[in-house]
mmCIF file of the N, C-alpha and C atoms, coordinates in Angstrom:
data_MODEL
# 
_entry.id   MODEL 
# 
loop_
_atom_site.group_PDB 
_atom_site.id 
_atom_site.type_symbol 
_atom_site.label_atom_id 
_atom_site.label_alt_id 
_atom_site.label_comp_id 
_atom_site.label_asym_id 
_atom_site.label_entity_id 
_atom_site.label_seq_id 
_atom_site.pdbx_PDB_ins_code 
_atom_site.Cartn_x 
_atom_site.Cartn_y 
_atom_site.Cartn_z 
_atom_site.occupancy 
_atom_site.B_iso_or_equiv 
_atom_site.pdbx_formal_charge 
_atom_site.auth_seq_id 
_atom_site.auth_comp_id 
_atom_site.auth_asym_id 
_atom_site.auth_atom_id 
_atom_site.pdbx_PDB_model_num 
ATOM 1   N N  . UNK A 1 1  ? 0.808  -1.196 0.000   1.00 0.00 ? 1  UNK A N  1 
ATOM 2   C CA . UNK A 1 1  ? 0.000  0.000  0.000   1.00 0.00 ? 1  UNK A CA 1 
ATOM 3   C C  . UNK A 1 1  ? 0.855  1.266  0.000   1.00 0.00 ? 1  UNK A C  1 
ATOM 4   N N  . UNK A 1 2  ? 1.915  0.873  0.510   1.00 0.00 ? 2  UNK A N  1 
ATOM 5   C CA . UNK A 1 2  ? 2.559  2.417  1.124   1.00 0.00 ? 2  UNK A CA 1 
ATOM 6   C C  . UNK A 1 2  ? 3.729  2.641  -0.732  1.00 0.00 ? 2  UNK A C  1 
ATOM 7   N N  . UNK A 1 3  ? 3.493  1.734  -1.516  1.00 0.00 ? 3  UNK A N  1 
ATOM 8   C CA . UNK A 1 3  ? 4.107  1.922  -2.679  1.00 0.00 ? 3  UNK A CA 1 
ATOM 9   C C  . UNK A 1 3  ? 3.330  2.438  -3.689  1.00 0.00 ? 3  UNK A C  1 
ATOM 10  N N  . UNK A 1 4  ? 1.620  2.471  -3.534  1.00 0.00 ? 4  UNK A N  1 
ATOM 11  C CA . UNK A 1 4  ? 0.677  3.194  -4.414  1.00 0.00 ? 4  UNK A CA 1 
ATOM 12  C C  . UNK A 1 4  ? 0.678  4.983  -3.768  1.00 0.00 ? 4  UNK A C  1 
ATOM 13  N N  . UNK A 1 5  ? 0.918  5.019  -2.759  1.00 0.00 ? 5  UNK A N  1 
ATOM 14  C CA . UNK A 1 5  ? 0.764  6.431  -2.073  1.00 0.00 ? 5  UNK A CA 1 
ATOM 15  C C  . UNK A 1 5  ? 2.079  7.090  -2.109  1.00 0.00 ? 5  UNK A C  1 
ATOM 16  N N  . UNK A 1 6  ? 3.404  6.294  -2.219  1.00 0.00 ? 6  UNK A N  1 
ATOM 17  C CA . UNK A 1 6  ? 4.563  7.203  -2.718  1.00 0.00 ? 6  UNK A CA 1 
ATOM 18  C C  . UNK A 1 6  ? 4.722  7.357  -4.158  1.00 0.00 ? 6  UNK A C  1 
ATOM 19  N N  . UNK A 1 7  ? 4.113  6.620  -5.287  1.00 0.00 ? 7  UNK A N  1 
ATOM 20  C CA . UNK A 1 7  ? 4.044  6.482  -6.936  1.00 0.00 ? 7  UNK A CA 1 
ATOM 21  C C  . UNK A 1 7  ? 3.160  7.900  -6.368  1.00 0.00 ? 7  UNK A C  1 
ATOM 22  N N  . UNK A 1 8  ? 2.167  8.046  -6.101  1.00 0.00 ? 8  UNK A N  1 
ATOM 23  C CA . UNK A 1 8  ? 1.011  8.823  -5.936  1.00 0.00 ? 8  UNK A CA 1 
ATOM 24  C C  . UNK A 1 8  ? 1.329  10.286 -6.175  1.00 0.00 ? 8  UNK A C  1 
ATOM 25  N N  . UNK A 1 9  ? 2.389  10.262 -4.885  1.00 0.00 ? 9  UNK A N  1 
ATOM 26  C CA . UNK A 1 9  ? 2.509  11.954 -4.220  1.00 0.00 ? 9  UNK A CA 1 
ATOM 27  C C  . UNK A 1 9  ? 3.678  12.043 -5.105  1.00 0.00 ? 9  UNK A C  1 
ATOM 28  N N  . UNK A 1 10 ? 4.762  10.914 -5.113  1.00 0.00 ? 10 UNK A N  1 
ATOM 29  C CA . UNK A 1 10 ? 5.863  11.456 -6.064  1.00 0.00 ? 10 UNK A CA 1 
ATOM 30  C C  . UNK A 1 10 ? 5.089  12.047 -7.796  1.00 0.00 ? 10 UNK A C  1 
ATOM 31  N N  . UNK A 1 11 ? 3.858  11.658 -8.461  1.00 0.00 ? 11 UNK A N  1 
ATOM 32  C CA . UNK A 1 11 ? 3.983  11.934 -9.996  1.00 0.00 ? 11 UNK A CA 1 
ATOM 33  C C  . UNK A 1 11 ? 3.241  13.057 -9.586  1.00 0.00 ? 11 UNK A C  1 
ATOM 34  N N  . UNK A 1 12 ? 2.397  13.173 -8.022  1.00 0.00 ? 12 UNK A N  1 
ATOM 35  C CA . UNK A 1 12 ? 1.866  14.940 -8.151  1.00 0.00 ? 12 UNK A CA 1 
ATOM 36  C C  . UNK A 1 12 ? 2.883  15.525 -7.792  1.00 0.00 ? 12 UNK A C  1 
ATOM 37  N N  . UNK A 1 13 ? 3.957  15.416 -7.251  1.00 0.00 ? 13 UNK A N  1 
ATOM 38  C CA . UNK A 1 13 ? 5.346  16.353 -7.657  1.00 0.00 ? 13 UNK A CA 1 
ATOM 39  C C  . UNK A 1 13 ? 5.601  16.628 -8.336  1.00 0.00 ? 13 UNK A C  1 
ATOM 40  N N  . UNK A 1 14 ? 5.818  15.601 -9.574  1.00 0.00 ? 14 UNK A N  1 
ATOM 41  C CA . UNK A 1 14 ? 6.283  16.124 -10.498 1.00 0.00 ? 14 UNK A CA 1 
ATOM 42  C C  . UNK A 1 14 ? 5.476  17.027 -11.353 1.00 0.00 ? 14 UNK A C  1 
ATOM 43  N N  . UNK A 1 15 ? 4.723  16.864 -10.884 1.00 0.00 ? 15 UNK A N  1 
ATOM 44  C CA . UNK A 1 15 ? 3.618  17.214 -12.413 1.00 0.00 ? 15 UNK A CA 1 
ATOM 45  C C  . UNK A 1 15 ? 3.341  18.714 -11.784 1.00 0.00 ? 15 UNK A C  1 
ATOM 46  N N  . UNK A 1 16 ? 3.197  18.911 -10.513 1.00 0.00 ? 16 UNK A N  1 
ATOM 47  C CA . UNK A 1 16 ? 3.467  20.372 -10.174 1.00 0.00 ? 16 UNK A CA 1 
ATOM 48  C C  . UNK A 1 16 ? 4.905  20.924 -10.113 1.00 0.00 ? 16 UNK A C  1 
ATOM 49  N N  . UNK A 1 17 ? 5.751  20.138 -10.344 1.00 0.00 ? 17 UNK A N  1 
ATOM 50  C CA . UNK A 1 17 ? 7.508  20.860 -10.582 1.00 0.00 ? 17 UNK A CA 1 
ATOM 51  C C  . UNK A 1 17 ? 6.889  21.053 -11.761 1.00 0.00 ? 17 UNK A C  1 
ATOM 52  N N  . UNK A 1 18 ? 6.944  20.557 -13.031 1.00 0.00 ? 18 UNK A N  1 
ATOM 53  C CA . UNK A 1 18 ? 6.839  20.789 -14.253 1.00 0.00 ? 18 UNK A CA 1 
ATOM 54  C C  . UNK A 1 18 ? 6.065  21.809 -14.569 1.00 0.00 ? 18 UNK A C  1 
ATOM 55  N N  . UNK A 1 19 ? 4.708  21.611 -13.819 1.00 0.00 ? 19 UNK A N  1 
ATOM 56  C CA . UNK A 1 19 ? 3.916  23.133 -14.157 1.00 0.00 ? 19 UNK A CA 1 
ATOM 57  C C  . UNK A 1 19 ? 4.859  24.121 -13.977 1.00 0.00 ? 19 UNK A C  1 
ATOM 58  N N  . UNK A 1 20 ? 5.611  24.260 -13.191 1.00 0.00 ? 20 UNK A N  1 
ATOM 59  C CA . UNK A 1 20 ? 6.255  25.366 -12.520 1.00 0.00 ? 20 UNK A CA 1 
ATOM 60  C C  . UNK A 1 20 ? 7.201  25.583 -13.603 1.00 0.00 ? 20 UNK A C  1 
ATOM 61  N N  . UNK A 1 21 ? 8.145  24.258 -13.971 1.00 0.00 ? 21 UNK A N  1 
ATOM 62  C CA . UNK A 1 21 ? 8.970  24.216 -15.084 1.00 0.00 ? 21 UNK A CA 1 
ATOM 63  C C  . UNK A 1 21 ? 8.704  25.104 -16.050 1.00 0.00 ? 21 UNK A C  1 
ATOM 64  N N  . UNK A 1 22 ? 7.688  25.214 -16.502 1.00 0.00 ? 22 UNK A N  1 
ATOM 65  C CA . UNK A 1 22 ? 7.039  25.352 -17.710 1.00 0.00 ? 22 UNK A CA 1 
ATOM 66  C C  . UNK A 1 22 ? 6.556  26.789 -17.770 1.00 0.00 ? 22 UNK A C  1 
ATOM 67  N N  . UNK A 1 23 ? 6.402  27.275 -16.506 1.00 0.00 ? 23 UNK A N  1 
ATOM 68  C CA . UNK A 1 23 ? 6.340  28.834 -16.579 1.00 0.00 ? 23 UNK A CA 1 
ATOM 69  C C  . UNK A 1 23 ? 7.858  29.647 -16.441 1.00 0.00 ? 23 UNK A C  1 
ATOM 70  N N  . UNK A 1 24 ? 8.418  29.054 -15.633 1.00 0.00 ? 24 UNK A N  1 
ATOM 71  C CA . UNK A 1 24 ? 9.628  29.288 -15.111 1.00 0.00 ? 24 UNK A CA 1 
ATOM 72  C C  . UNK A 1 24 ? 10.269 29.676 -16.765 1.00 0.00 ? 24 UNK A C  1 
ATOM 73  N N  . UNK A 1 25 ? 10.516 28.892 -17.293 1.00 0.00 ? 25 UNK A N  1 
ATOM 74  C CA . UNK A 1 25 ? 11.380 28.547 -18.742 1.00 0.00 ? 25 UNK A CA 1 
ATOM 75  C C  . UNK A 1 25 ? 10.303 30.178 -19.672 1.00 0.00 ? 25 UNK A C  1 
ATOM 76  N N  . UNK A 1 26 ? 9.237  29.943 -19.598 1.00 0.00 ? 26 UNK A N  1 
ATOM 77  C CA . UNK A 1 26 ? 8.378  30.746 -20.230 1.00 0.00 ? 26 UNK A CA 1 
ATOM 78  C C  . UNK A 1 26 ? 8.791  32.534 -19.946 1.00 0.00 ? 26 UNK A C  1 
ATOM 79  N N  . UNK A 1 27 ? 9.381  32.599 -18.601 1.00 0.00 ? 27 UNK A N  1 
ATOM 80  C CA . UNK A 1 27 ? 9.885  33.959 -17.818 1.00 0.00 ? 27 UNK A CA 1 
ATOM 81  C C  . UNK A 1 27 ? 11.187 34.308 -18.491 1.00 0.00 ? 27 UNK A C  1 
ATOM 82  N N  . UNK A 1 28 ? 11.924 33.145 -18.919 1.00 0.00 ? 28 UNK A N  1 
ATOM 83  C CA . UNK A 1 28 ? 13.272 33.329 -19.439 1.00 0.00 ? 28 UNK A CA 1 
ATOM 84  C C  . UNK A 1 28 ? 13.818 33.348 -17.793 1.00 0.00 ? 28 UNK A C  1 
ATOM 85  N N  . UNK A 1 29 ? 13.657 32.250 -16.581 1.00 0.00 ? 29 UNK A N  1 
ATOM 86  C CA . UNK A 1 29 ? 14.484 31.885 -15.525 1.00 0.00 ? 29 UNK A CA 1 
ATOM 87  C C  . UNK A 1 29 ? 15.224 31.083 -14.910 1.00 0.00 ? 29 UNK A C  1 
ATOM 88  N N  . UNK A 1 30 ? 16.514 31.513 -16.066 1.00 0.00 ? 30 UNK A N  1 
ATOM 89  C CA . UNK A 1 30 ? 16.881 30.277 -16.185 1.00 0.00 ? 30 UNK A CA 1 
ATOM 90  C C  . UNK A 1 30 ? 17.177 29.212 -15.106 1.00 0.00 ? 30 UNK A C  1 
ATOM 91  N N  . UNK A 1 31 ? 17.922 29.759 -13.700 1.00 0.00 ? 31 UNK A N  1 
ATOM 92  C CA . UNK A 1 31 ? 18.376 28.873 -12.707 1.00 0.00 ? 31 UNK A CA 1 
ATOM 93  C C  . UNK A 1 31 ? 17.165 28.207 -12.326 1.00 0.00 ? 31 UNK A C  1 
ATOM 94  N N  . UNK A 1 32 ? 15.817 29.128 -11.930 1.00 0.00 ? 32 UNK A N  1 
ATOM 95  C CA . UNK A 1 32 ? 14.904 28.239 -11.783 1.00 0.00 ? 32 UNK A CA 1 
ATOM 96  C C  . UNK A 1 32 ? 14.783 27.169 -12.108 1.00 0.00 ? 32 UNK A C  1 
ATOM 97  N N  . UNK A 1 33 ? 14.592 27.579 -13.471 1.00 0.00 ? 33 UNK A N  1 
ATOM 98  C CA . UNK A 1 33 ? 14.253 26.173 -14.623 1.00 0.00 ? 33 UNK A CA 1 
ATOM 99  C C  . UNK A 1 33 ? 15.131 25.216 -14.254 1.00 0.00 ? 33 UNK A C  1 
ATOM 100 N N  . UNK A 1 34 ? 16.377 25.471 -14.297 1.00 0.00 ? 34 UNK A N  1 
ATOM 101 C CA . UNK A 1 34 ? 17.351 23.920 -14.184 1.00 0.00 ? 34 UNK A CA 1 
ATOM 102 C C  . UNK A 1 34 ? 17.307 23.500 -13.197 1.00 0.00 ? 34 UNK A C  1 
ATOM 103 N N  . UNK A 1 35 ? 17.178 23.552 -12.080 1.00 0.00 ? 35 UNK A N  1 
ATOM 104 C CA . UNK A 1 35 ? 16.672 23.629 -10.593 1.00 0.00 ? 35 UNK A CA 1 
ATOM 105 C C  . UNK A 1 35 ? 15.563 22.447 -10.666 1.00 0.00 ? 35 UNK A C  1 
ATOM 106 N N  . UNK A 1 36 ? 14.276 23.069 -11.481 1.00 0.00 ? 36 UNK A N  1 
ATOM 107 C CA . UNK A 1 36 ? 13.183 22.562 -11.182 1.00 0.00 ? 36 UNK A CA 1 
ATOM 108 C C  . UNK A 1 36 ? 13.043 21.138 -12.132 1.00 0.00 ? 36 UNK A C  1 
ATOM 109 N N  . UNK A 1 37 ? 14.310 21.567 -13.582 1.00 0.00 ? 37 UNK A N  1 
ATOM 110 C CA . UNK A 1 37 ? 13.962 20.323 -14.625 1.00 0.00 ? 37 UNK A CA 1 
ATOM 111 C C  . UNK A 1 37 ? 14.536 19.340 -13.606 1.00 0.00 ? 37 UNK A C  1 
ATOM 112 N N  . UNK A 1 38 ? 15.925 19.523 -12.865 1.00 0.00 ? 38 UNK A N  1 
ATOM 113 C CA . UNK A 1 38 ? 16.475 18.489 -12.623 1.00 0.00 ? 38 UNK A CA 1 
ATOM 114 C C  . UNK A 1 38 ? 15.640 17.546 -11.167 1.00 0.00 ? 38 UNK A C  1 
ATOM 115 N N  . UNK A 1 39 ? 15.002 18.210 -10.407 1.00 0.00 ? 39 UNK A N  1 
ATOM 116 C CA . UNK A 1 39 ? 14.014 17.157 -9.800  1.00 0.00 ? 39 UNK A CA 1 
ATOM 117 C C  . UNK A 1 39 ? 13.006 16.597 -10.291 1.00 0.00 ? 39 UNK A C  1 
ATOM 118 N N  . UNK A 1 40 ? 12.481 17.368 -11.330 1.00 0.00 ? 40 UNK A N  1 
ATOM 119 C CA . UNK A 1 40 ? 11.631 16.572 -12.349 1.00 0.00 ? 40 UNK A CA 1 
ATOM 120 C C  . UNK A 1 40 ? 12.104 15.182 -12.528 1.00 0.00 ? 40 UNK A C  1 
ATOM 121 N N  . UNK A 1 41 ? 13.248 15.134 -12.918 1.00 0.00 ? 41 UNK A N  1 
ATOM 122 C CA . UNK A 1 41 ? 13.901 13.849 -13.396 1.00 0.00 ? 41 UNK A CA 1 
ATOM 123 C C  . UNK A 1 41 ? 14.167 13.062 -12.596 1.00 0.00 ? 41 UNK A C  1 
ATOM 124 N N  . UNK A 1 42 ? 14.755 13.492 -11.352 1.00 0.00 ? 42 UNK A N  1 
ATOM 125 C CA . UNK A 1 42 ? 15.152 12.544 -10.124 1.00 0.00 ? 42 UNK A CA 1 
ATOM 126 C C  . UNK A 1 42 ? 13.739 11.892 -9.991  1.00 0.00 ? 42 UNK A C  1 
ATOM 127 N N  . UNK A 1 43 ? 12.594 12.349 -9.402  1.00 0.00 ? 43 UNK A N  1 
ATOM 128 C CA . UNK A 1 43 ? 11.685 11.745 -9.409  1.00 0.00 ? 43 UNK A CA 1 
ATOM 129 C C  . UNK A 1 43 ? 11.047 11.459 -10.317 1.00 0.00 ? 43 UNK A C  1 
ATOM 130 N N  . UNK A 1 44 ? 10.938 11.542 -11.680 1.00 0.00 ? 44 UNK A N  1 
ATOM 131 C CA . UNK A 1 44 ? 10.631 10.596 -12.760 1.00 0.00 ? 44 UNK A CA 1 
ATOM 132 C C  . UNK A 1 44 ? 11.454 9.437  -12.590 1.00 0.00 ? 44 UNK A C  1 
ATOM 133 N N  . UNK A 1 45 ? 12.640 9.428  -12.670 1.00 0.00 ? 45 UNK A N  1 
ATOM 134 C CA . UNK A 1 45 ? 13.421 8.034  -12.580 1.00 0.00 ? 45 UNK A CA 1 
ATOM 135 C C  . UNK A 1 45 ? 12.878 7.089  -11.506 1.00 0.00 ? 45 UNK A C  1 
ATOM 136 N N  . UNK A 1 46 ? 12.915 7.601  -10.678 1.00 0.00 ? 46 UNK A N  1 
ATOM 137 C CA . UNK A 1 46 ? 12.667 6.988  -9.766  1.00 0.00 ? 46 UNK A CA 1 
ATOM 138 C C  . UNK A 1 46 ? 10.851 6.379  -9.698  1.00 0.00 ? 46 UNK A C  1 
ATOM 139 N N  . UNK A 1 47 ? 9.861  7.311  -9.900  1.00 0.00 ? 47 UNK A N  1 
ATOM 140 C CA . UNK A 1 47 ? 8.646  6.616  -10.358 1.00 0.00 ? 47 UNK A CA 1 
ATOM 141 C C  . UNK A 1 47 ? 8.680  5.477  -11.441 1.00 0.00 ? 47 UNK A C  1 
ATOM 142 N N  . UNK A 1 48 ? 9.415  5.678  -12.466 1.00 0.00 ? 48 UNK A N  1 
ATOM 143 C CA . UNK A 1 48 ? 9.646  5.086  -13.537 1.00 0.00 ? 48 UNK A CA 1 
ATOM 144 C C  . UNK A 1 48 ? 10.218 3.151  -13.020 1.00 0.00 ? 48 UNK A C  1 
ATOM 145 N N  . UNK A 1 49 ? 11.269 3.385  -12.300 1.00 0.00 ? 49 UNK A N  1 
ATOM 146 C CA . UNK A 1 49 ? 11.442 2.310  -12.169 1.00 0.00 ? 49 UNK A CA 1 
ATOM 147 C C  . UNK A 1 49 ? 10.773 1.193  -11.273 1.00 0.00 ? 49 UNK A C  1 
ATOM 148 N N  . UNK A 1 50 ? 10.355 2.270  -9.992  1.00 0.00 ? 50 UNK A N  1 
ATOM 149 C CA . UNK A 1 50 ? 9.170  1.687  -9.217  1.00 0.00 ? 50 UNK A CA 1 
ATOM 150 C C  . UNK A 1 50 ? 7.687  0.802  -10.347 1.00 0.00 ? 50 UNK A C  1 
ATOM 151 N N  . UNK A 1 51 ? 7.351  1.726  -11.242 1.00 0.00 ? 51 UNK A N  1 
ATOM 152 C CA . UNK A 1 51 ? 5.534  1.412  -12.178 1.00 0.00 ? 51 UNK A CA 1 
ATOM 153 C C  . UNK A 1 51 ? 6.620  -0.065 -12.778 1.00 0.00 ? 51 UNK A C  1 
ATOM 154 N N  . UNK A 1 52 ? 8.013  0.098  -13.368 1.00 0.00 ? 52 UNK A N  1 
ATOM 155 C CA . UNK A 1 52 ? 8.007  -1.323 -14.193 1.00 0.00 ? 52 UNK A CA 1 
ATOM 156 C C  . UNK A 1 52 ? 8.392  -2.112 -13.796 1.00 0.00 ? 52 UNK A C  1 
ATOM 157 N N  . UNK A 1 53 ? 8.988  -2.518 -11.856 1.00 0.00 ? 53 UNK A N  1 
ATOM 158 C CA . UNK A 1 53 ? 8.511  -3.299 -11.142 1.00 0.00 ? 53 UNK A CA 1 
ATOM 159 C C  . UNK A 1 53 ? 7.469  -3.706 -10.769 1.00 0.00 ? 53 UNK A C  1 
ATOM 160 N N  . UNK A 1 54 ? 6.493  -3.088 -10.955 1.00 0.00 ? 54 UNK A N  1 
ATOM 161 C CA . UNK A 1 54 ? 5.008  -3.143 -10.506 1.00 0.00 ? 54 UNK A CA 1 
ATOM 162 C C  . UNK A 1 54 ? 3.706  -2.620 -11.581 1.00 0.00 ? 54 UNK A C  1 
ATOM 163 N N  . UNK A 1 55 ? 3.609  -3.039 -12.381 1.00 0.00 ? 55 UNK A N  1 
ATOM 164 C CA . UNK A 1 55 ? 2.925  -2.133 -13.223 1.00 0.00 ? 55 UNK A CA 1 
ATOM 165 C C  . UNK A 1 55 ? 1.352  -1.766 -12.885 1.00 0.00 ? 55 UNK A C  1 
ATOM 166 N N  . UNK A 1 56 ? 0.793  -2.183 -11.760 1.00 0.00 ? 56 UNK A N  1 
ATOM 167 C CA . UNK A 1 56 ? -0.390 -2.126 -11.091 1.00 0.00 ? 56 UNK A CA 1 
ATOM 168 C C  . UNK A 1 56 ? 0.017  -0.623 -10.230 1.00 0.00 ? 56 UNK A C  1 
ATOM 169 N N  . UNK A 1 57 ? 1.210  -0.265 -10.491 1.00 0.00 ? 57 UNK A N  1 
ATOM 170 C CA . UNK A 1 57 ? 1.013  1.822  -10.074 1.00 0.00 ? 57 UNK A CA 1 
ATOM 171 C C  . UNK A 1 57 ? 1.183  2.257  -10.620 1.00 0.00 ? 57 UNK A C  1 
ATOM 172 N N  . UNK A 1 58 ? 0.923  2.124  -12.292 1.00 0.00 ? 58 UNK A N  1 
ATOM 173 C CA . UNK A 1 58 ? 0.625  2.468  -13.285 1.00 0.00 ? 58 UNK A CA 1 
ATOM 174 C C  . UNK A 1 58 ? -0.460 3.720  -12.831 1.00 0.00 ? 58 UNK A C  1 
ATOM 175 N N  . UNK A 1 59 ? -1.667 2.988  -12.171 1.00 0.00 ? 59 UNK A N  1 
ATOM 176 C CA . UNK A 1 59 ? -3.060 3.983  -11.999 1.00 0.00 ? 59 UNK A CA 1 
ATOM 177 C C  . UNK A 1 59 ? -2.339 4.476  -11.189 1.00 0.00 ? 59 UNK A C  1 
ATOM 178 N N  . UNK A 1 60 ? -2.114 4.587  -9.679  1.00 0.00 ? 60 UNK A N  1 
ATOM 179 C CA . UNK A 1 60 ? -1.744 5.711  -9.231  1.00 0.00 ? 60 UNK A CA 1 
ATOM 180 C C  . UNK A 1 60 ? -0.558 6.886  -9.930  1.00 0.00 ? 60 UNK A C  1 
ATOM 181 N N  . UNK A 1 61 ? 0.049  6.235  -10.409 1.00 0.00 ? 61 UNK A N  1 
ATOM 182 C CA . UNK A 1 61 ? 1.151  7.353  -11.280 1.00 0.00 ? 61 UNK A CA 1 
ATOM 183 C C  . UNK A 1 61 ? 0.470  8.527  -12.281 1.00 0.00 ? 61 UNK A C  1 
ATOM 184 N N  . UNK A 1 62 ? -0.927 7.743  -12.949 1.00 0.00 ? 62 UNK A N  1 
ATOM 185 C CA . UNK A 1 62 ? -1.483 8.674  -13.619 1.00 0.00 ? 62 UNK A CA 1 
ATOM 186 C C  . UNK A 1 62 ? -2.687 9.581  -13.183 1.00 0.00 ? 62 UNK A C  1 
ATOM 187 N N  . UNK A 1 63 ? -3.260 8.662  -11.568 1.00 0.00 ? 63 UNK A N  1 
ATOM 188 C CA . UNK A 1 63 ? -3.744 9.948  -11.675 1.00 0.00 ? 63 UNK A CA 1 
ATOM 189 C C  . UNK A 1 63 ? -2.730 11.024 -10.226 1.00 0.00 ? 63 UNK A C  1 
ATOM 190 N N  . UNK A 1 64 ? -1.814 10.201 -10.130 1.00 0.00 ? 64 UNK A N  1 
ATOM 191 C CA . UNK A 1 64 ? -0.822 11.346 -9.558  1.00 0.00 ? 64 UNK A CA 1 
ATOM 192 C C  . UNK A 1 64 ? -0.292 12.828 -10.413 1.00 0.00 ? 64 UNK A C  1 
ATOM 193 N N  . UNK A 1 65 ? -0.506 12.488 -11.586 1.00 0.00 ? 65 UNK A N  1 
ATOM 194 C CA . UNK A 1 65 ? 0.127  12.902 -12.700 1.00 0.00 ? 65 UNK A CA 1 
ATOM 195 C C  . UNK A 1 65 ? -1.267 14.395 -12.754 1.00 0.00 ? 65 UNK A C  1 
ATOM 196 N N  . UNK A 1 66 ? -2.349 13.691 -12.988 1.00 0.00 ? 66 UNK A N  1 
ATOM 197 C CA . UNK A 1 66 ? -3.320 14.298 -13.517 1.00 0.00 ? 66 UNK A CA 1 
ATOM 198 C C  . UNK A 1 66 ? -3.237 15.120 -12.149 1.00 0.00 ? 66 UNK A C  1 
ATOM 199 N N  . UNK A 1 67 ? -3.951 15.044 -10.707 1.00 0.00 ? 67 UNK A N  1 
ATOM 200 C CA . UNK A 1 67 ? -4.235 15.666 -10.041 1.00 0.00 ? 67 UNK A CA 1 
ATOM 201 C C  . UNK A 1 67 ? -3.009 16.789 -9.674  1.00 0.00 ? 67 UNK A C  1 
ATOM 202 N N  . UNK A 1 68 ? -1.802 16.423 -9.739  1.00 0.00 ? 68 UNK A N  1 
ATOM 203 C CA . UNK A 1 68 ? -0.618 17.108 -10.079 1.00 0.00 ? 68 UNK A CA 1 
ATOM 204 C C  . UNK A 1 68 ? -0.675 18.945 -10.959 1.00 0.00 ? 68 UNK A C  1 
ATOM 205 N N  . UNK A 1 69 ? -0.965 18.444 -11.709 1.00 0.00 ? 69 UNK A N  1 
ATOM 206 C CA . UNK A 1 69 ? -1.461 19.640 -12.905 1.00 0.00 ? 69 UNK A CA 1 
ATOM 207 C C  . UNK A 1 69 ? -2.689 20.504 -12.318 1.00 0.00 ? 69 UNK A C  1 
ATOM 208 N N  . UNK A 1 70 ? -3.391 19.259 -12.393 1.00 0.00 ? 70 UNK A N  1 
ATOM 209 C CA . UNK A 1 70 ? -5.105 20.171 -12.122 1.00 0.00 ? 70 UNK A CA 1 
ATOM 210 C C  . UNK A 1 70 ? -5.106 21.160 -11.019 1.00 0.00 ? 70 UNK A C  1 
ATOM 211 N N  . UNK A 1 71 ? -4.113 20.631 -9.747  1.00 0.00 ? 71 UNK A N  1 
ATOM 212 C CA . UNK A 1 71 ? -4.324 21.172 -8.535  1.00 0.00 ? 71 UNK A CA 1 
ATOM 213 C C  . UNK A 1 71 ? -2.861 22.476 -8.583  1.00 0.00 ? 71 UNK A C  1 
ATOM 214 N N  . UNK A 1 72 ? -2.390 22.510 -9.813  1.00 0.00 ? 72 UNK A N  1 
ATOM 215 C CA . UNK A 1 72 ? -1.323 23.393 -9.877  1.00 0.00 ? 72 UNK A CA 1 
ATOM 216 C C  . UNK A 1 72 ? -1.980 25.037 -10.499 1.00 0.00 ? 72 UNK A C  1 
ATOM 217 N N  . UNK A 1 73 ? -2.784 24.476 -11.500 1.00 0.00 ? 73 UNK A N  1 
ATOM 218 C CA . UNK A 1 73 ? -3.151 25.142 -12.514 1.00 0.00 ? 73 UNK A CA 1 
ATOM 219 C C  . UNK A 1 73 ? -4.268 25.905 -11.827 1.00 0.00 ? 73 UNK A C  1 
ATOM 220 N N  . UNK A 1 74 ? -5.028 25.044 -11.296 1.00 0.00 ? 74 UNK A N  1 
ATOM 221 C CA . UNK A 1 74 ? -6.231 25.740 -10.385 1.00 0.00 ? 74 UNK A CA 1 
ATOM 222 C C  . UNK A 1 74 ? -5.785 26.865 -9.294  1.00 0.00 ? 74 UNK A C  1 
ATOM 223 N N  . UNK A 1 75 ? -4.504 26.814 -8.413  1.00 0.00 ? 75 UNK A N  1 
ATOM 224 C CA . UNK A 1 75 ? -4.178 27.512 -7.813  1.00 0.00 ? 75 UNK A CA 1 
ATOM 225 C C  . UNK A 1 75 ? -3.547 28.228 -8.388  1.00 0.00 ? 75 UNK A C  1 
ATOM 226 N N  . UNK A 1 76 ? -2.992 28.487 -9.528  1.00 0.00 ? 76 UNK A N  1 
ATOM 227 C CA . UNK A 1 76 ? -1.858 29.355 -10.422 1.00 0.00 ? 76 UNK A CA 1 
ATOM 228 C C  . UNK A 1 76 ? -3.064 30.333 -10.906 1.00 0.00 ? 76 UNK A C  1 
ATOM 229 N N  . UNK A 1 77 ? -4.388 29.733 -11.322 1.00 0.00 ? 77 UNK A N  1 
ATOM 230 C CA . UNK A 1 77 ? -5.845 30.619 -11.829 1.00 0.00 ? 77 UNK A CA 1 
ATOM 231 C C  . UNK A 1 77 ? -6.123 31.199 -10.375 1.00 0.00 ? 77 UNK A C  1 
ATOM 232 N N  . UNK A 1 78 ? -6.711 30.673 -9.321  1.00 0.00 ? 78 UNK A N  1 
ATOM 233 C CA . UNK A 1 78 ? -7.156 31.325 -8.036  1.00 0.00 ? 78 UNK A CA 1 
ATOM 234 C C  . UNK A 1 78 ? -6.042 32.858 -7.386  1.00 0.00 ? 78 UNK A C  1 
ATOM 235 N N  . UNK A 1 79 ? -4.794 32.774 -7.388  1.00 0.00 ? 79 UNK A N  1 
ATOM 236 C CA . UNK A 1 79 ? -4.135 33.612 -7.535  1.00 0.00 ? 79 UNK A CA 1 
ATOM 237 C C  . UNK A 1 79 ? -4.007 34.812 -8.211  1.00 0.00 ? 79 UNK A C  1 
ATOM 238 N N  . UNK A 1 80 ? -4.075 34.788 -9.621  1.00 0.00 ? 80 UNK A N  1 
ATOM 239 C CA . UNK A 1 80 ? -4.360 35.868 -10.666 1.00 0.00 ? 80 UNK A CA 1 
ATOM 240 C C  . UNK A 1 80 ? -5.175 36.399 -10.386 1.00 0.00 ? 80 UNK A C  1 
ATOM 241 N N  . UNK A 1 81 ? -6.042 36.325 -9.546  1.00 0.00 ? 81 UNK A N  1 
ATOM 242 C CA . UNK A 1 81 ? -7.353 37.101 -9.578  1.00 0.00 ? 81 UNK A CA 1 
ATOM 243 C C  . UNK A 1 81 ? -7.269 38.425 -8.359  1.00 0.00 ? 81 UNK A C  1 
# 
């Protein structure tokens, strides 16, 4: 169990580093950016090899992934305002 809830929280990391990535790079910032690509990756690797030992955290990886974004983007919109 405790390997569906770290796939989980690790791909909503990433997926909110990357949001961040992705504006960051968009600002022209750069240290940010390399900063933020390179934990991107640490924890991609590391999810990565965990799902193809196990491919049943496949689902949690994606919707780690999804809620990742949604809950980035939603607060990046709630802010602007």
């Amino acid at each position: 169990m405790f390997d569906y809830i770290a796939i989980f929280v690790a791909l909503f990391c990433v997926d909110v580093i990357w949001t961040l990535y992705i504006r960051a790079v968009s600002k022209g910032k750069a240290f940010k950016a390399s900063v933020l690509s390179a934990v991107v990756y640490g924890l991609s690797a590391f999810s990565f090899f965990e799902v193809v030992k196990d491919i049943n955290l496949l689902l949690p990886a994606v919707l780690g992934s999804f809620s990742g974004t949604f809950a980035t983007m939603k607060w990046e919109m709630r802010n602007k305002k």
